[in-house]
C-alpha positions as protocol buffer text, in pm:
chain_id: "A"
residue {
  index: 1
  type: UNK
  ca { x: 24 y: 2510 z: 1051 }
}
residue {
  index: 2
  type: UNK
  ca { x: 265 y: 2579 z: 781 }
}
residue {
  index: 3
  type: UNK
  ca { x: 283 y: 2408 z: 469 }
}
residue {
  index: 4
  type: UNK
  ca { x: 673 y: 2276 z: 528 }
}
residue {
  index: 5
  type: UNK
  ca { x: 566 y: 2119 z: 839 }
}
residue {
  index: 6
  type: UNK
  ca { x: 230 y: 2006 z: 721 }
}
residue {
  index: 7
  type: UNK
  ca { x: 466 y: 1781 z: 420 }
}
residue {
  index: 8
  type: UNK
  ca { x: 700 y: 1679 z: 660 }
}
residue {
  index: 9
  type: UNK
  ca { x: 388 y: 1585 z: 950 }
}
residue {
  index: 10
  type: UNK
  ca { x: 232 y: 1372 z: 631 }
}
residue {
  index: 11
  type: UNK
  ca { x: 551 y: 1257 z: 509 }
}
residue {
  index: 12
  type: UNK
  ca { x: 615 y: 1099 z: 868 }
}
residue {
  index: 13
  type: UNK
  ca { x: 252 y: 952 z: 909 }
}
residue {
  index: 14
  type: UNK
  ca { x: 274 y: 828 z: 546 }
}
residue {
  index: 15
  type: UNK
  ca { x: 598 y: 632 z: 590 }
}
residue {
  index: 16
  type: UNK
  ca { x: 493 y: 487 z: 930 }
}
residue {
  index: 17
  type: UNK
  ca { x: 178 y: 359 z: 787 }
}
residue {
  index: 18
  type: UNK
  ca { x: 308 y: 195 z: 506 }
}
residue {
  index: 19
  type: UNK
  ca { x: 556 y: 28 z: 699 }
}
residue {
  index: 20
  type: UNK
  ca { x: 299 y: -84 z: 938 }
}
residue {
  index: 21
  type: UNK
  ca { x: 115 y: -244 z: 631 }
}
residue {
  index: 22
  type: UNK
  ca { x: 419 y: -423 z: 571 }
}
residue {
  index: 23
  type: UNK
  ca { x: 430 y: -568 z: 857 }
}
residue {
  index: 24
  type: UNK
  ca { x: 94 y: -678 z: 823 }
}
residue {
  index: 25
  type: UNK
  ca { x: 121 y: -791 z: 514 }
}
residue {
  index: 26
  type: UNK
  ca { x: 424 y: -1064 z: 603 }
}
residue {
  index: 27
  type: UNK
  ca { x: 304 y: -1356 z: 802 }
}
residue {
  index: 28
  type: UNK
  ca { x: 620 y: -1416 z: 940 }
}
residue {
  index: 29
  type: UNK
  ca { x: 601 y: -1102 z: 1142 }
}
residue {
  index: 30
  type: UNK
  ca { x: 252 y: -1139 z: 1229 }
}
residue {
  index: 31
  type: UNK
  ca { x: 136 y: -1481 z: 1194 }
}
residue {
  index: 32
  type: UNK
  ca { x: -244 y: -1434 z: 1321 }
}
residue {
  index: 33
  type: UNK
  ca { x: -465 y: -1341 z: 1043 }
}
residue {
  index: 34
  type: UNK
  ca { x: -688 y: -1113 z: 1255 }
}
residue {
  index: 35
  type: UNK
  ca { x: -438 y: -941 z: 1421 }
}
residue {
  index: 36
  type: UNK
  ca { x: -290 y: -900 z: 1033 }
}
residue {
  index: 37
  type: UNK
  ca { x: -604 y: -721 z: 909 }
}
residue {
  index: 38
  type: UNK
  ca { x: -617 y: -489 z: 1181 }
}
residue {
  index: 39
  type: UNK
  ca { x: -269 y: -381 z: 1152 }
}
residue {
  index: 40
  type: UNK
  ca { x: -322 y: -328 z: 739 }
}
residue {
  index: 41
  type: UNK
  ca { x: -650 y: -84 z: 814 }
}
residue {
  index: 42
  type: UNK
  ca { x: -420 y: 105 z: 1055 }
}
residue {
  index: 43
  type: UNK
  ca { x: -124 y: 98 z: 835 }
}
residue {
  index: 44
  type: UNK
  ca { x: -373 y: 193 z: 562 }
}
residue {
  index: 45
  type: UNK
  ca { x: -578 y: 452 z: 739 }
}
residue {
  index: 46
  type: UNK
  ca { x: -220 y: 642 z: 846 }
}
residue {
  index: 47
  type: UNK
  ca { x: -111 y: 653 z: 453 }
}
residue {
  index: 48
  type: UNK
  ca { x: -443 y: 830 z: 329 }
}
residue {
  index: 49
  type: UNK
  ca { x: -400 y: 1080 z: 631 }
}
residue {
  index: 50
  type: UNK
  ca { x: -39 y: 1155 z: 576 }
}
residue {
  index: 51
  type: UNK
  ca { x: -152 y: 1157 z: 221 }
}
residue {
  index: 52
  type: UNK
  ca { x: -401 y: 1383 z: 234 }
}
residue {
  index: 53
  type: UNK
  ca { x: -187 y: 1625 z: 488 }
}
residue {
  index: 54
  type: UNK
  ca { x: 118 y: 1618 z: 198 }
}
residue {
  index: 55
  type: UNK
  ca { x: -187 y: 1758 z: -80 }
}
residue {
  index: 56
  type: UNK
  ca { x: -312 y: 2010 z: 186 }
}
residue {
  index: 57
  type: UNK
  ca { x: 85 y: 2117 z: 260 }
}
residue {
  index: 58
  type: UNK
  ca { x: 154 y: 2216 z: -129 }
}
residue {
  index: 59
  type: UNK
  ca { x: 137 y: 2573 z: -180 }
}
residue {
  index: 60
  type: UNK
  ca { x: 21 y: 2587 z: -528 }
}
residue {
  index: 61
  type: UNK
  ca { x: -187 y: 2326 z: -795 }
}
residue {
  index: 62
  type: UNK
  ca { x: 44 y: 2098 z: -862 }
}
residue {
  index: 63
  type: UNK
  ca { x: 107 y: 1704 z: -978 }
}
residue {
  index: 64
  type: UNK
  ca { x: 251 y: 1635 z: -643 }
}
residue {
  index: 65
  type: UNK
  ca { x: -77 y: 1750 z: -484 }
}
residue {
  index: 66
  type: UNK
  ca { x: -305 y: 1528 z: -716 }
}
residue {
  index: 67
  type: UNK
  ca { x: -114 y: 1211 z: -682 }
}
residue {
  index: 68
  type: UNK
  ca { x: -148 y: 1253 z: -325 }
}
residue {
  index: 69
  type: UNK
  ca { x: -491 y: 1325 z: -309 }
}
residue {
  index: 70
  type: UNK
  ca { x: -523 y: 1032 z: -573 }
}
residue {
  index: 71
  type: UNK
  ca { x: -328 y: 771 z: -313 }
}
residue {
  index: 72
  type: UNK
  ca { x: -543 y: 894 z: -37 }
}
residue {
  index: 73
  type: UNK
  ca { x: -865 y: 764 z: -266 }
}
residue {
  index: 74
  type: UNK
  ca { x: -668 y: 415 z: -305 }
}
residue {
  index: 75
  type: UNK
  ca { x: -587 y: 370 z: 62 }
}
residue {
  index: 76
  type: UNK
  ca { x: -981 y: 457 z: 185 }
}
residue {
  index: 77
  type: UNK
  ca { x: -1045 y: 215 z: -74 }
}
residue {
  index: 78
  type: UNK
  ca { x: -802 y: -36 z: 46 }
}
residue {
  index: 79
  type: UNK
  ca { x: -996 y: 24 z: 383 }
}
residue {
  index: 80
  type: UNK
  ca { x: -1332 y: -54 z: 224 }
}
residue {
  index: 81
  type: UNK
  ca { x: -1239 y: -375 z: 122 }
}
residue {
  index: 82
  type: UNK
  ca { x: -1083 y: -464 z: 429 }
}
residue {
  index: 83
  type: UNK
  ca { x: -1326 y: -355 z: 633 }
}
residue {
  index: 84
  type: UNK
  ca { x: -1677 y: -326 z: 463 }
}
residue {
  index: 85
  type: UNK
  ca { x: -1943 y: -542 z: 505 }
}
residue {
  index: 86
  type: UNK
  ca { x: -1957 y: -700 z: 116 }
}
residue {
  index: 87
  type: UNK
  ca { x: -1907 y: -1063 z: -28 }
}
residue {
  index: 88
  type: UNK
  ca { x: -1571 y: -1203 z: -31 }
}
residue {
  index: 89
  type: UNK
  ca { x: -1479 y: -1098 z: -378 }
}
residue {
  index: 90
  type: UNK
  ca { x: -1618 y: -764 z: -363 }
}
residue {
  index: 91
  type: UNK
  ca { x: -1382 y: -710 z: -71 }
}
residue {
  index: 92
  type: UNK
  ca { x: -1057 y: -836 z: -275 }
}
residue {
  index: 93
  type: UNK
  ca { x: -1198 y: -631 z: -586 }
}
residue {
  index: 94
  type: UNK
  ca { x: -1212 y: -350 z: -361 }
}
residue {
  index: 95
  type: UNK
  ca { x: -841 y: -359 z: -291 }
}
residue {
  index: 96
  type: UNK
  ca { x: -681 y: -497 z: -581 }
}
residue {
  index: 97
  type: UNK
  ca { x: -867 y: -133 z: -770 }
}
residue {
  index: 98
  type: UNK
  ca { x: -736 y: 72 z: -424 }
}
residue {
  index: 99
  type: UNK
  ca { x: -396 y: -44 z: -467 }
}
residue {
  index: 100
  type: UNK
  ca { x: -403 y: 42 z: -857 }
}
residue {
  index: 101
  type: UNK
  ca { x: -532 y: 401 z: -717 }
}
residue {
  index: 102
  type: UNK
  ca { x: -236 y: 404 z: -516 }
}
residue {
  index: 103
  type: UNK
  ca { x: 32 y: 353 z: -786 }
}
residue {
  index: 104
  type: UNK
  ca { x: -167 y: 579 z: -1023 }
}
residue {
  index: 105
  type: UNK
  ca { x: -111 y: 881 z: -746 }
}
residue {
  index: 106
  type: UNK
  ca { x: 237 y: 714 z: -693 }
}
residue {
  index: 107
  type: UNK
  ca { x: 328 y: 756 z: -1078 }
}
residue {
  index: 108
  type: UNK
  ca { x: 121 y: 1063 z: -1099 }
}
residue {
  index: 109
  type: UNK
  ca { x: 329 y: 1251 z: -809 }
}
residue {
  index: 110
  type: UNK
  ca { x: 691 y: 1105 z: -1010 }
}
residue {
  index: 111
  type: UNK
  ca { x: 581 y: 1295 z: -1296 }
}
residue {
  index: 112
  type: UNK
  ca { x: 622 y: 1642 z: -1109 }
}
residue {
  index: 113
  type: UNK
  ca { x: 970 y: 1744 z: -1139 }
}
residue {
  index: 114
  type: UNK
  ca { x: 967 y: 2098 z: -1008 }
}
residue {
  index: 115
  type: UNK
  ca { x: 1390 y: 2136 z: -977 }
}
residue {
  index: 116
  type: UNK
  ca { x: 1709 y: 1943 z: -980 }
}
residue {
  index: 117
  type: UNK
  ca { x: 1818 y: 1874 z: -687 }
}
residue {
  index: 118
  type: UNK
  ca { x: 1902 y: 1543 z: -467 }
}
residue {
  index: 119
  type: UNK
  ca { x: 1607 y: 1565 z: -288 }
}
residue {
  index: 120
  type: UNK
  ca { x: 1369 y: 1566 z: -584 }
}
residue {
  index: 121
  type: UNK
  ca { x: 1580 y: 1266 z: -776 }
}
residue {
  index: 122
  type: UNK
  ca { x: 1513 y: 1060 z: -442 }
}
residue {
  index: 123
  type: UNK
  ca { x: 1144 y: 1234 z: -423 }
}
residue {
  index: 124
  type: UNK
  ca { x: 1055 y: 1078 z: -814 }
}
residue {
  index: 125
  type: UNK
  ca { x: 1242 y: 747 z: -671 }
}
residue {
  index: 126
  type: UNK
  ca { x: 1023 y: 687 z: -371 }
}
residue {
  index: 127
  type: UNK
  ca { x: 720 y: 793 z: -549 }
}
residue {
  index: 128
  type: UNK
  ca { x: 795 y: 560 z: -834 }
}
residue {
  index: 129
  type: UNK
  ca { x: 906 y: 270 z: -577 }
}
residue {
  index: 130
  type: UNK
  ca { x: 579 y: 283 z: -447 }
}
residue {
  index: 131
  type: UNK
  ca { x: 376 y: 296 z: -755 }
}
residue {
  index: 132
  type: UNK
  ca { x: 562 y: -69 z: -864 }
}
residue {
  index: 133
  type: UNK
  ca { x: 503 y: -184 z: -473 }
}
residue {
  index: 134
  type: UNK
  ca { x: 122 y: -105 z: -551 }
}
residue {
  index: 135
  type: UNK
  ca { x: 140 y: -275 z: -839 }
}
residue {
  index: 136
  type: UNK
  ca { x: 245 y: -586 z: -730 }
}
residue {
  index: 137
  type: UNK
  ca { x: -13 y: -604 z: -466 }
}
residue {
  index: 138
  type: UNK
  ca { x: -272 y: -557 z: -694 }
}
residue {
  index: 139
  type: UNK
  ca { x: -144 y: -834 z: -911 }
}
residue {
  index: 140
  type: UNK
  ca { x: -129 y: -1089 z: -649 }
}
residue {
  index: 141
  type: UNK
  ca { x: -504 y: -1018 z: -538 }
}
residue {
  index: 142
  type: UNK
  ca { x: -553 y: -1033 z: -911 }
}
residue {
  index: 143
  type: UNK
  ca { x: -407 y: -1419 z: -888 }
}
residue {
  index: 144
  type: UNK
  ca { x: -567 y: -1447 z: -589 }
}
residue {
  index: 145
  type: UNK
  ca { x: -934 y: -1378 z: -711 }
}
residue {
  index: 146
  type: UNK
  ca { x: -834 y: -1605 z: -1016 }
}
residue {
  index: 147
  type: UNK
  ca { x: -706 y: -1890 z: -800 }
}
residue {
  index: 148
  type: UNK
  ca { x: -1052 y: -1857 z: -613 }
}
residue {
  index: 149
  type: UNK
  ca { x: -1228 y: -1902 z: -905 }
}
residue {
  index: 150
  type: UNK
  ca { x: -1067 y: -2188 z: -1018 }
}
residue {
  index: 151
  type: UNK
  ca { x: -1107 y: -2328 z: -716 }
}
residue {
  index: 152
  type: UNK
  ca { x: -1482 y: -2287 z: -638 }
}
residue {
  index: 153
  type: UNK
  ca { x: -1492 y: -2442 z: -1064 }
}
residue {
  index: 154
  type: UNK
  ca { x: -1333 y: -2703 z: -905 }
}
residue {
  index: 155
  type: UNK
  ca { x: -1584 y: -2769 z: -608 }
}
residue {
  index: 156
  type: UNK
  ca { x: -1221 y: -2744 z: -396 }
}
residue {
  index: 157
  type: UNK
  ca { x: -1281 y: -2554 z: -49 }
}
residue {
  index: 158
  type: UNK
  ca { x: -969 y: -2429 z: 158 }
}
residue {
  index: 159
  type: UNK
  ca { x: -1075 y: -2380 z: 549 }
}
residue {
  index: 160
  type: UNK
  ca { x: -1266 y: -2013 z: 583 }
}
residue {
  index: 161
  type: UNK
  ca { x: -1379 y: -1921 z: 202 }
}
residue {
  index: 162
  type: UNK
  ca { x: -1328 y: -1572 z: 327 }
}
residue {
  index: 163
  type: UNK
  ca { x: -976 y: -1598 z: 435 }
}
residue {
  index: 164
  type: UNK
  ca { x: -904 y: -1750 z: 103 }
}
residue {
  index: 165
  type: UNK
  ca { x: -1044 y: -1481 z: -93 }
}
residue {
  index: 166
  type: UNK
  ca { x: -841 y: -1204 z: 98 }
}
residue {
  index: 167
  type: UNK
  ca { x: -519 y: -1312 z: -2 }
}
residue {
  index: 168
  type: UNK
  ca { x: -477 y: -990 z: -169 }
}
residue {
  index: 169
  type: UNK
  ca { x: -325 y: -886 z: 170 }
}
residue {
  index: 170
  type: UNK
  ca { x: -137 y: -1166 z: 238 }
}
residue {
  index: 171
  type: UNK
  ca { x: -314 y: -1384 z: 423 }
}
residue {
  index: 172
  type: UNK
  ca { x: -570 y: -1603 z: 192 }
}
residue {
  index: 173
  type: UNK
  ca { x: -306 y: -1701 z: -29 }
}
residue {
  index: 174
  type: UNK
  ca { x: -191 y: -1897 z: 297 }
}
residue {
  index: 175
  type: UNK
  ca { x: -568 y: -2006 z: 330 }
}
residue {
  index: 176
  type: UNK
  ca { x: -582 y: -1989 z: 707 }
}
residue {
  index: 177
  type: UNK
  ca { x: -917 y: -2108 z: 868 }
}
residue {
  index: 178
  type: UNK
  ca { x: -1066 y: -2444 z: 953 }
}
residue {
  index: 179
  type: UNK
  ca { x: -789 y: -2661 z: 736 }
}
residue {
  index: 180
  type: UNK
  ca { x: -488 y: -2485 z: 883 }
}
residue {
  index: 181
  type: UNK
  ca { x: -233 y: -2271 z: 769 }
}
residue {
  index: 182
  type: UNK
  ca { x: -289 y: -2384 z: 403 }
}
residue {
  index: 183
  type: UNK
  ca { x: 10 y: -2570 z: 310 }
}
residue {
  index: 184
  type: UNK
  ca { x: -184 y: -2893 z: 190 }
}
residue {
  index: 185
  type: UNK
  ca { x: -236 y: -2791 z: -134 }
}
residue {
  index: 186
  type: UNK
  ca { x: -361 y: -2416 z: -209 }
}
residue {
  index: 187
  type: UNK
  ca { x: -156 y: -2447 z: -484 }
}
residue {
  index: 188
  type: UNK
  ca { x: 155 y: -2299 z: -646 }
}
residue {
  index: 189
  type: UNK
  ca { x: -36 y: -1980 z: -756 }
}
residue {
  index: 190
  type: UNK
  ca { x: -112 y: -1852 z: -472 }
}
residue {
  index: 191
  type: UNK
  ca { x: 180 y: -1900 z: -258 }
}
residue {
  index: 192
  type: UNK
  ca { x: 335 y: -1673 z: -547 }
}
residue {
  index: 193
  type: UNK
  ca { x: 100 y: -1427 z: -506 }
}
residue {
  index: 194
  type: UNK
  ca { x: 184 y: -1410 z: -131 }
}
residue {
  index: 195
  type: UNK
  ca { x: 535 y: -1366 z: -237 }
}
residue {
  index: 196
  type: UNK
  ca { x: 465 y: -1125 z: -487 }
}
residue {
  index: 197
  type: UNK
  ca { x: 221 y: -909 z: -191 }
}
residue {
  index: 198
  type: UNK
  ca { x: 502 y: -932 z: 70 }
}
residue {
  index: 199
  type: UNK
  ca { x: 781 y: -777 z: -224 }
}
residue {
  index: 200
  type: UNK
  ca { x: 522 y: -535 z: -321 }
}
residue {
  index: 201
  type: UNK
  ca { x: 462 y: -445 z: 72 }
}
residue {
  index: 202
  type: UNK
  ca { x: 795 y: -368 z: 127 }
}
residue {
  index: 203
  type: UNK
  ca { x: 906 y: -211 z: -202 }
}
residue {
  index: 204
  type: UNK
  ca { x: 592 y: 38 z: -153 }
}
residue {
  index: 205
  type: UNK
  ca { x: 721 y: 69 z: 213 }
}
residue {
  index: 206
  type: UNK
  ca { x: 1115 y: 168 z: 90 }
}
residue {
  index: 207
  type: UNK
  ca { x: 961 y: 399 z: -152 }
}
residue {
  index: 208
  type: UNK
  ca { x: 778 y: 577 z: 136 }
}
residue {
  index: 209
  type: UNK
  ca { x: 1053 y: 625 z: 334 }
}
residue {
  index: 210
  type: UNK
  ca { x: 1257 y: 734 z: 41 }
}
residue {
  index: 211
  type: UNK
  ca { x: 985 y: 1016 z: -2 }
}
residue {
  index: 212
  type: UNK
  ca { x: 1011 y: 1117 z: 378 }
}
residue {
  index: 213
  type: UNK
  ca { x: 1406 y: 1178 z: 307 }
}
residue {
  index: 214
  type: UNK
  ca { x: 1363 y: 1374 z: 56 }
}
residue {
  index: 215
  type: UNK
  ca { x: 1154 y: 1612 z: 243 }
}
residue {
  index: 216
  type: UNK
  ca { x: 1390 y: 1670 z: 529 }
}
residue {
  index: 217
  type: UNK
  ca { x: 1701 y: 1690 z: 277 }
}
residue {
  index: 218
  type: UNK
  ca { x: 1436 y: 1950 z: 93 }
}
residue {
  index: 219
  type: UNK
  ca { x: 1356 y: 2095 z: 474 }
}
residue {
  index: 220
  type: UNK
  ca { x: 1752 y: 2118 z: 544 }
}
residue {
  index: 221
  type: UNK
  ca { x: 1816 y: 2297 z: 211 }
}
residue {
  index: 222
  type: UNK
  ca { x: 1549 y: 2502 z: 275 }
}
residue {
  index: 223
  type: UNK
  ca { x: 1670 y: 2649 z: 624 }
}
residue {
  index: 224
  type: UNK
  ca { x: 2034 y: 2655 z: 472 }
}
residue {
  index: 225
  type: UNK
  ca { x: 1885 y: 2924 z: 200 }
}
residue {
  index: 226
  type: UNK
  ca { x: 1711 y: 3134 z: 375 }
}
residue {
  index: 227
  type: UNK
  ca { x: 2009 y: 3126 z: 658 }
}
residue {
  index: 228
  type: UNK
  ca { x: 2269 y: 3253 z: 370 }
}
């Protein structure tokens, strides 16, 4: 397997996945919380693999290759939390740090400017689109885990504690479970950090597929060089 196709294979399954995530992670696309979840560890699972094919596709040591590598930590971390068989808030710690993993491999892989050339000025965009799309996710879990707090302080119980405590993914900031859909009173906070995990979603998402343009407009040039 070359290398071009092995960074244009991860590029694919990288942009698909975070997409997929995306969808997941906006409850007017997919309104059942279980279904949700599932959707995210798929979307999730696809970025570290297409991650970890773009590291094993670089020819030579390079940033590109660590911040992959680096985002491919943060999604099996994301996958952990979502996933693993911990408390509540161990879960949303666990991705709130994965999604700062991802936009430290996001920021990492912006920082390698190898050439200038349209493909590498929309490369360093996409990779720094989905470092701030990372970011944002990790903040609203971070409002999320606060807004739990308060509200266990508080002796205040939302339908399914655990639902409540994964908003970090979209979901518990809607506080779905045994009250309903959670719009009698979760509070302002975390409907804003839904908000901010759907922009985040979506701006990590765009940033993806920016990435997977630049490779085939770096695959095109490519061809046309070797052709003249």
């Amino acid at each position: 397997m070359g290398n071009q196709f092995k960074e244009t294979f991860g590029s694919w399954v990288q942009a698909i996945g975070t997409v997929l995530s995306a969808i997941a992670n906006t409850p007017t696309l997919v309104p059942e919380e279980e279904t949700a979840t599932n959707l995210d560890v798929v979307g999730n699972v696809l970025q570290g693999t297409g991650n970890a094919v773009i590291a094993d596709g670089e020819e030579a040591f390079t940033l590109d290759q660590i911040g992959s590598a680096i985002q491919a930590i943060g999604n099996s971390t994301v996958i952990t939390g979502l996933i693993g068989d911990f408390s509540d808030e161990t879960k949303q710690i666990l991705v709130v740090d994965g999604n700062f993993i991802q936009a430290l491999g996001g920021g990492v892989s912006a920082a390698d400017i190898t050439e200038n050339s349209p493909a590498e000025g929309i490369n360093i965009v996409g990779n720094i689109l989905q470092a701030v799309g990372n970011s944002l996710q990790a903040l609203a879990g971070i409002i999320d885990l606060k807004s739990g707090d308060q509200d266990l302080s508080a002796g205040q119980g939302y339908g399914n504690q655990g639902n409540t405590s994964l908003g970090g993914q979209g979901y518990g900031s809607l506080g779905y479970g045994d009250e309903g859909n959670g719009n009698k009173g979760n509070g302002e906070g975390q409907l804003d950090s839904q908000s901010i995990q759907v922009l985040g979603s979506w701006i990590q998402a765009i940033g993806a597929i920016l990435t997977l343009i630049a490779q085939l407009i770096s695959n095109e040039s490519g061809e046309s060089g070797s052709e003249s």
